[in-house]
N, C-alpha and C positions, 0 to 999 in steps of 0.2 A: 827362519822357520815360519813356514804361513801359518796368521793367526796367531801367533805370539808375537808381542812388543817386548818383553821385559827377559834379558837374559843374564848366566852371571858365569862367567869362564874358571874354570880349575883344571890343576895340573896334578893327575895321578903319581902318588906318590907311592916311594917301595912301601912305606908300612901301611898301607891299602892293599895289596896284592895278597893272593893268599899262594897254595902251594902249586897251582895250577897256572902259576904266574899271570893270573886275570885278577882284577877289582873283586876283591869279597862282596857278597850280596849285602850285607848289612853295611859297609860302607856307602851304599846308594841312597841308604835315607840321610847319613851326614849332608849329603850333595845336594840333596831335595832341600831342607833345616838351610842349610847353608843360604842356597839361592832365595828361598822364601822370607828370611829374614832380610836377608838387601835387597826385594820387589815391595817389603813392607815398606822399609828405610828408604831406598834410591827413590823406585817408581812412584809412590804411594805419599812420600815424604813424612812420613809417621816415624816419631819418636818414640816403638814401642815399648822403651823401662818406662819415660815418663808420665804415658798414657795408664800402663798398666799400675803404677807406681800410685796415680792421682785416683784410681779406680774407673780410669772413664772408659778403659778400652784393653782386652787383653784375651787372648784367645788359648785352647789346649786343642792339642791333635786328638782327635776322634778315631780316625781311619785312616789308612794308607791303602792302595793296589799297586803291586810292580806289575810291571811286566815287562820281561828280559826278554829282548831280542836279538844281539850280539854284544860278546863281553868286549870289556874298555884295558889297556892294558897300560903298563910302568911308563911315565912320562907320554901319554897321550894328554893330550888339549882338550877339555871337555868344555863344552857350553850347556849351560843346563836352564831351557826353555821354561818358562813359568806364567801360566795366566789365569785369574780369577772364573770359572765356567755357569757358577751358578750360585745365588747368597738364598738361603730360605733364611725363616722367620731368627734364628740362631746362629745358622751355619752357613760356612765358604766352603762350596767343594772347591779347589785349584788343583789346576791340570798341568802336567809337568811331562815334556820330551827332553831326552840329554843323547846331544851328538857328537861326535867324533869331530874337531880343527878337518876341514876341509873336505868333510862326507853332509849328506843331507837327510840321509835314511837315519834313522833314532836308534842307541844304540838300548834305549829304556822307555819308557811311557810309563806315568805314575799319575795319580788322582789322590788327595790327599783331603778330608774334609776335617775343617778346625772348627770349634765351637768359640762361642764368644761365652767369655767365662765372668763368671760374678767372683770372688776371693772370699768374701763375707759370708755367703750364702753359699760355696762352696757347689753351685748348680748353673746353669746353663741362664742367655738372659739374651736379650734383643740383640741385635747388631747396631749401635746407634745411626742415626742417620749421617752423621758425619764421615763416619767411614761407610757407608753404604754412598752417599754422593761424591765421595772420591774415586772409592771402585768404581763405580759406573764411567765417573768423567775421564778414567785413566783407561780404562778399557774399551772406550768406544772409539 
C-alpha cells in the first residue's frame, strides 16, 4: 500500500461474520486496536504496559472514522495498513487502509486519533519527545 510501511495480517474468522455472512462493522475496530498496538510494539519498538505502567507514556482513543468500502468475508487474509498522519500538541491522528490477500483497492479506510493521557490527572498531556522522535524517525 503506497505510503504505509507498517502492516499487520488477520484472518477472518466465523465469529466475526454476522447474518449477512460479511465482517460485522464493529469487528473493524478490533482490526484497527489490533494492528495499532503491534505498529506501537513492532514498528515503533514501544513497550506500551511498561511505558504506561512507569507513567512516561500511554494514550486513550479520542475518535475513530470508517469508511466501508467493500465487505471482508469468512477466511479472507486481511492486511491492515497503519500509519502515524499527524501528532499535534497531545494527539496522533493514524490512518488506517485494510485490504483483501491479493487485491490493492481498500476494502476500509479509517483515521483514528489517540490522546496522550496523564492516569493521575486523569486529562490529556504532551506527547513526550521521545515518542514524538520515534514517529518521526519511523515514518520518514
Amino acid at each position: 500500500m503506497e505510503g504505509y510501511r507498517f502492516f499487520y495480517r488477520l484472518r477472518v474468522r466465523y465469529s466475526e461474520i454476522d447474518g449477512q455472512k460479511i465482517v460485522f462493522n464493529a469487528h473493524y475496530l478490533t482490526y484497527l486496536d489490533c494492528a495499532v498496538t503491534e505498529y506501537f510494539r513492532e514498528g515503533l519498538g514501544f513497550n506500551m504496559t511498561e511505558l504506561a505502567e512507569s507513567g512516561e507514556f500511554d494514550i486513550v482513543l479520542a475518535k475513530t472514522t470508517l469508511e466501508f468500502k467493500r465487505p471482508a468475508h469468512l477466511d479472507d487474509w486481511l492486511t491492515v495498513w497503519c500509519k502515524t498522519d499527524e501528532m499535534g500538541k497531545s494527539s496522533i491522528k493514524i490512518n488506517f487502509a485494510i485490504t483483501r490477500e491479493g487485491e490493492e483497492k481498500p476494502l476500509l479506510l479509517a483515521q483514528t486519533i489517540y490522546v496522550s493521557y496523564d492516569p493521575e490527572t486523569k486529562s490529556s498531556r504532551p506527547i513526550p519527545d521521545f515518542v514524538r522522535q520515534r514517529i518521526r524517525e519511523y515514518e520518514s
